[in-house]
C-alpha positions in Angstrom: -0.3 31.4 38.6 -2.6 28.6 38.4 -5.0 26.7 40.3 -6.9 23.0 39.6 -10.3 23.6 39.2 -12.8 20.1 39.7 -16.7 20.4 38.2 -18.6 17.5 39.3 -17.0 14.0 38.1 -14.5 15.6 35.7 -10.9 15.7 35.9 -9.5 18.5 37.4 -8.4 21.7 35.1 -6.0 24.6 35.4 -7.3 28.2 35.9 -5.1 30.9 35.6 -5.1 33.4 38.2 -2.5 35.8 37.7 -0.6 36.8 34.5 2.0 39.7 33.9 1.0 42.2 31.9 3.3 44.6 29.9 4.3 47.6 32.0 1.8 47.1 34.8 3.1 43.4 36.1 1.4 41.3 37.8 -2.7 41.4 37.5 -5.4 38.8 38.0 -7.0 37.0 35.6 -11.1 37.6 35.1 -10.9 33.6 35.6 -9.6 34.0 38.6 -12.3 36.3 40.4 -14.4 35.3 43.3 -18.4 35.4 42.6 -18.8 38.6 44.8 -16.4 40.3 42.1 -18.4 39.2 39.6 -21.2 40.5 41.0 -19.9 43.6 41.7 -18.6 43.9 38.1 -22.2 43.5 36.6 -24.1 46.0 39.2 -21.4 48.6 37.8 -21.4 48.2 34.6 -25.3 48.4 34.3 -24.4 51.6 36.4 -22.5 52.9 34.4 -23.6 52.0 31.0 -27.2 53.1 31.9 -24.9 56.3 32.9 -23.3 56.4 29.8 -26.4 56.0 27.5 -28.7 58.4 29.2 -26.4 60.9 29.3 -25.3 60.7 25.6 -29.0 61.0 24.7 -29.1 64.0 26.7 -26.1 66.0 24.6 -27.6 64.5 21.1 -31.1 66.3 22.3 -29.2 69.0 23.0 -27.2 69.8 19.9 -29.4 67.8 17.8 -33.1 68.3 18.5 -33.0 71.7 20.2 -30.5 73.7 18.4 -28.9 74.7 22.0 -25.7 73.9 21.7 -24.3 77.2 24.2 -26.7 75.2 27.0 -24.9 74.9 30.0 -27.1 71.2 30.1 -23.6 70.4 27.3 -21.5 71.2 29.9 -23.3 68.7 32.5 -23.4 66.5 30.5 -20.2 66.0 29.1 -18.8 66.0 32.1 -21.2 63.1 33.4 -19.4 61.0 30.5 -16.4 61.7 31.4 -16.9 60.6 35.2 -18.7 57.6 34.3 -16.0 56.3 31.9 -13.0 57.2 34.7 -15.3 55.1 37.1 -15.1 52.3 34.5 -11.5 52.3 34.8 -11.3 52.2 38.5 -13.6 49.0 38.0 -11.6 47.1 35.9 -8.1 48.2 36.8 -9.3 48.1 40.4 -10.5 44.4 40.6 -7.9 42.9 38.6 -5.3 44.7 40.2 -6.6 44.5 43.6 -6.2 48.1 44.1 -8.4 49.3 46.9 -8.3 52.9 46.9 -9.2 53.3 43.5 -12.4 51.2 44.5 -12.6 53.9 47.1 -12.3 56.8 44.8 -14.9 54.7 42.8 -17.1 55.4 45.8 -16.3 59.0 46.0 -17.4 59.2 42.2 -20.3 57.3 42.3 -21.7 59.8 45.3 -20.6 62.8 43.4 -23.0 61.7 40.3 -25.8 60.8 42.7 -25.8 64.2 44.6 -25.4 65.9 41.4 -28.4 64.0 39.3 -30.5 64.7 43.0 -29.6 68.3 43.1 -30.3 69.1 39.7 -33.0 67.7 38.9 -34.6 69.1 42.3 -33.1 72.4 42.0 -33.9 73.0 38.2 -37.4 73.1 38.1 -38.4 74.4 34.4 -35.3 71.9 33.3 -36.7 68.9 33.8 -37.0 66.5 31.4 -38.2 62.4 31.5 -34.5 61.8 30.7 -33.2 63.6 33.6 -36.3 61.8 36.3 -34.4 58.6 34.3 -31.3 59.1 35.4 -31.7 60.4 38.7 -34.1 57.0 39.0 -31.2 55.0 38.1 -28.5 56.7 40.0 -30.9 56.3 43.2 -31.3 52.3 42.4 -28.1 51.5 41.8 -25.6 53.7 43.6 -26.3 52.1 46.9 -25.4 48.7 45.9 -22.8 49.4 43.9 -21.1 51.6 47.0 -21.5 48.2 49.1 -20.5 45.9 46.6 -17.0 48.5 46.1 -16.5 48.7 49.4 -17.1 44.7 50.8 -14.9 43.4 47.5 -11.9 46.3 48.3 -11.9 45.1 52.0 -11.2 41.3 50.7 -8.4 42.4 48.8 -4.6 41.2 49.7 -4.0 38.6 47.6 -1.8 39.9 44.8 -0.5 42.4 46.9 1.3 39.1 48.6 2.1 37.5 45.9 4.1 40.4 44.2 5.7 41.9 47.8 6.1 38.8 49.5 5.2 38.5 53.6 7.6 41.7 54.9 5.2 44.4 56.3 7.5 46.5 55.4 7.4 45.9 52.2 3.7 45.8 52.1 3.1 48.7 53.7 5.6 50.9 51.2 3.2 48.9 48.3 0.4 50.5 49.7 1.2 54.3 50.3 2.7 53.7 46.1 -1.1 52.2 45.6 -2.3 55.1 47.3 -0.4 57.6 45.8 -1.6 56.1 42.1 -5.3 56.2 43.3 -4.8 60.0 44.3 -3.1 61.0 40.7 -5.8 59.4 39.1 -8.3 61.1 41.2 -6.6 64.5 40.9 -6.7 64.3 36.9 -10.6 63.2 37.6 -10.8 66.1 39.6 -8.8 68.3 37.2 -10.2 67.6 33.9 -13.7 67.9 35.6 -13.0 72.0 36.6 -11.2 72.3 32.7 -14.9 71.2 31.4 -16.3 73.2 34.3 -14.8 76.2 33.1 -16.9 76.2 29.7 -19.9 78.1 31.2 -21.4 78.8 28.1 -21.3 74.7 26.8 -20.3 74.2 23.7 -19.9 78.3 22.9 -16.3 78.7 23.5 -14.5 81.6 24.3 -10.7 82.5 23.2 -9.6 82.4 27.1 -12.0 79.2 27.7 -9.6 77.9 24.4 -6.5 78.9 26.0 -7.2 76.8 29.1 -8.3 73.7 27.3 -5.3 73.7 25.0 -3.4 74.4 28.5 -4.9 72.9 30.8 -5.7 69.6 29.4 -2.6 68.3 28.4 -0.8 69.8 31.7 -3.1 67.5 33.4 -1.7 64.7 31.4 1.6 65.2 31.6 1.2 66.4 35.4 -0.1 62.3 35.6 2.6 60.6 33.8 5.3 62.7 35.4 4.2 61.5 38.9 3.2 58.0 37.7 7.0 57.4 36.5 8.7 59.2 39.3 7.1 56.6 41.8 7.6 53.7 39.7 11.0 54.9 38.8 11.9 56.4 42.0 13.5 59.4 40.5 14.3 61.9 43.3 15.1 65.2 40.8 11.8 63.6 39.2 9.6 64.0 42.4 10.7 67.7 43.3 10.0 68.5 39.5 6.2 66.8 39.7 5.7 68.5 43.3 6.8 72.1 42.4 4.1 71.5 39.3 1.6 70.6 41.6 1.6 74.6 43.0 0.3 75.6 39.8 -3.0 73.5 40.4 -4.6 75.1 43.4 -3.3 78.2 42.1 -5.1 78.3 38.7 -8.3 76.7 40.7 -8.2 79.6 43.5 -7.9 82.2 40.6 -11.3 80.8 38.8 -13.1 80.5 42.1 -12.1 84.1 43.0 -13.7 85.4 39.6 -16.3 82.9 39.9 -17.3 83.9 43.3 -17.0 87.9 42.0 -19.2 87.1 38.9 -22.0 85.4 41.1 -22.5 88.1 43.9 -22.8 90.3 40.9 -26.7 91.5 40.7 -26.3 90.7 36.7 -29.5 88.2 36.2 -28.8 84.8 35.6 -30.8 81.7 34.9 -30.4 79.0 37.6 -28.3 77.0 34.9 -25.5 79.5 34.9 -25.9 79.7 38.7 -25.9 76.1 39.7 -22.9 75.2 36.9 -21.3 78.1 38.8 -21.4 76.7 41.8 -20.7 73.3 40.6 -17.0 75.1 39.2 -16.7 76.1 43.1 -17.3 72.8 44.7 -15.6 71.2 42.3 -12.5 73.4 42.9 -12.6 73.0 46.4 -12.6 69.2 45.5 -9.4 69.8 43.6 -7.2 71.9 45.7 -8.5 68.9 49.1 -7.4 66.0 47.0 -3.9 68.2 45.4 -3.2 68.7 49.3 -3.9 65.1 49.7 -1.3 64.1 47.2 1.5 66.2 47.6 1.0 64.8 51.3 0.9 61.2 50.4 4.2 61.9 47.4 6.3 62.5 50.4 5.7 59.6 52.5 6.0 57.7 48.7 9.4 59.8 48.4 10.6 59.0 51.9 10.3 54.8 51.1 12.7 55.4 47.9 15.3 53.0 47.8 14.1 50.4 50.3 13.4 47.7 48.1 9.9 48.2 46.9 10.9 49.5 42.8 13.5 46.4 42.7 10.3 43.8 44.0 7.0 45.6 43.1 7.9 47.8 39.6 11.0 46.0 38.0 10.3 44.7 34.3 9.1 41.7 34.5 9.0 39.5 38.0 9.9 36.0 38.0 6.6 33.9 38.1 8.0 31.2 40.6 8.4 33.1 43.9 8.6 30.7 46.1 5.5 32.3 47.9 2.7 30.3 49.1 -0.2 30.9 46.9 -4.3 31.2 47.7 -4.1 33.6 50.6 -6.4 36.2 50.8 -6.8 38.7 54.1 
């Protein structure tokens, strides 16, 4: 889709809006976004490049410059990278596909790192460094914003969600549990590969059942993703049962770890507050997983109940035909 564009006494030009991308459909064009979007787009990515840079920094001092590569500040970090690069793809992929709860979960990430660079850097006394007073700096100036800017652009969207389900509210509400249900397998693998990393107490210095759960673990996750990612766009029914009876073995595995975890830490073994606090980081962040697994099994029935009403055949077919007869420019 297009729209005429005037600036000052010249003629008018066309902008385009929308385009459909390969495998995804329709999406909005970075021509086509509103200045608050904009804004919002620059806040985070300062966020999250500042993020990004600092932390890197961090795991090259690390390995590098202090020959500690079994610190459990590896583990922290990496995992900080991780996070910040998942929360760059709920930016993009959230803006131009007007996909509001992955600006959400955006949020939820974004307050994650901000607790975390708080707690640590309060809680770990003899580990503070001018990199880590940095970061927790940053976090601190621009986490607010960036949470208000995420949530004030998710509220406008509507948009494209017209455009490609037309006016039914039937529709439009079966478009949004399928959004939903996206958000929260995204989230999930977030969640998911977070405990994996998590579960390398020792950093870098990793053990043969540590080994076994990343060669496990990890691609599980992946496949766990694309299984339920097809099986909604598809709306496979065998598919669904399959992905949902895989889901049990999540919490599962996660209760296991926090069981030992918990054992290991009411243990009177010394241990430096490192071990402790990435100890009971693998515990909340468990907690976390099993909460948003609950979440999503929850939200993949409602998705499976709304098979075969008309939403693959408007919303997920190849490609749509561009001239739907819609009106266009209407935003909620």
């Amino acid at each position: 889709m297009s729209t005429e564009v005037s600036y000052g006494g010249l003629p008018e030009v066309q902008v385009e809006t929308t385009t459909t991308a390969p495998l995804i459909g329709k999406t909005r064009t970075f021509a086509g976004l509103m200045l608050r979007e904009w804004i919002f787009l620059a806040v985070s990515s300062v966020n999250i490049l500042a993020t990004c840079g600092l932390t890197i920094y961090r795991m090259v001092k690390v390995v590098e410059i202090d020959k500690n590569a079994d610190s459990p500040d590896f583990t922290f970090a990496l995992l900080l990278l991780i996070n910040a690069v998942l929360c760059g793809f709920y930016v993009i992929h959230g803006v131009l596909r007007e996909r509001e709860f992955e600006l959400y979960a955006l949020i939820a990430g974004i307050t994650v790192v901000l607790v975390y660079c708080v707690v640590e850097y309060i809680a770990h006394v003899e580990g503070r460094t001018d990199v880590k007073l940095a970061r927790m700096i940053a976090a601190c100036v621009l986490a607010p914003p960036n949470i208000y800017l995420a949530w004030t652009v998710a509220r406008e969207f509507g948009w494209l969600e017209f455009k490609i389900v037309g006016a039914s509210e039937a529709l439009q509400y079966m478009y949004r549990q399928s959004a939903a249900f996206s958000t929260l397998l995204k989230f999930d693998f977030q969640v998911s590969v977070s405990f994996v990393i998590l579960v390398l107490k020792e950093g870098t210095d990793v053990s043969t059942s540590d080994t076994i759960t990343l060669s496990v673990g990890l691609p599980f996750c992946v496949v766990w993703l694309l299984l339920g990612y097809f099986a909604m766009r598809k709306e496979v029914r065998w598919l669904m049962w399959v992905f949902a009876f895989l889901a049990l073995a999540v919490p599962a595995y996660i209760i296991y770890k926090i069981v030992l975890t918990y054992q290991h830490l009411t243990k009177d073994d010394p241990k430096t507050n490192d071990a402790a606090l990435i100890e009971y980081a693998l515990i909340g962040a468990g907690a976390l997983g099993i909460l948003v697994t609950c979440m999503l099994l929850f939200e993949s029935m409602i998705v499976y109940r709304n098979f075969g009403k008309g939403l693959k055949e408007r919303a997920f077919q190849a490609i749509a035909a561009e001239n739907t007869g819609l009106l266009s420019g209407h935003r909620r």
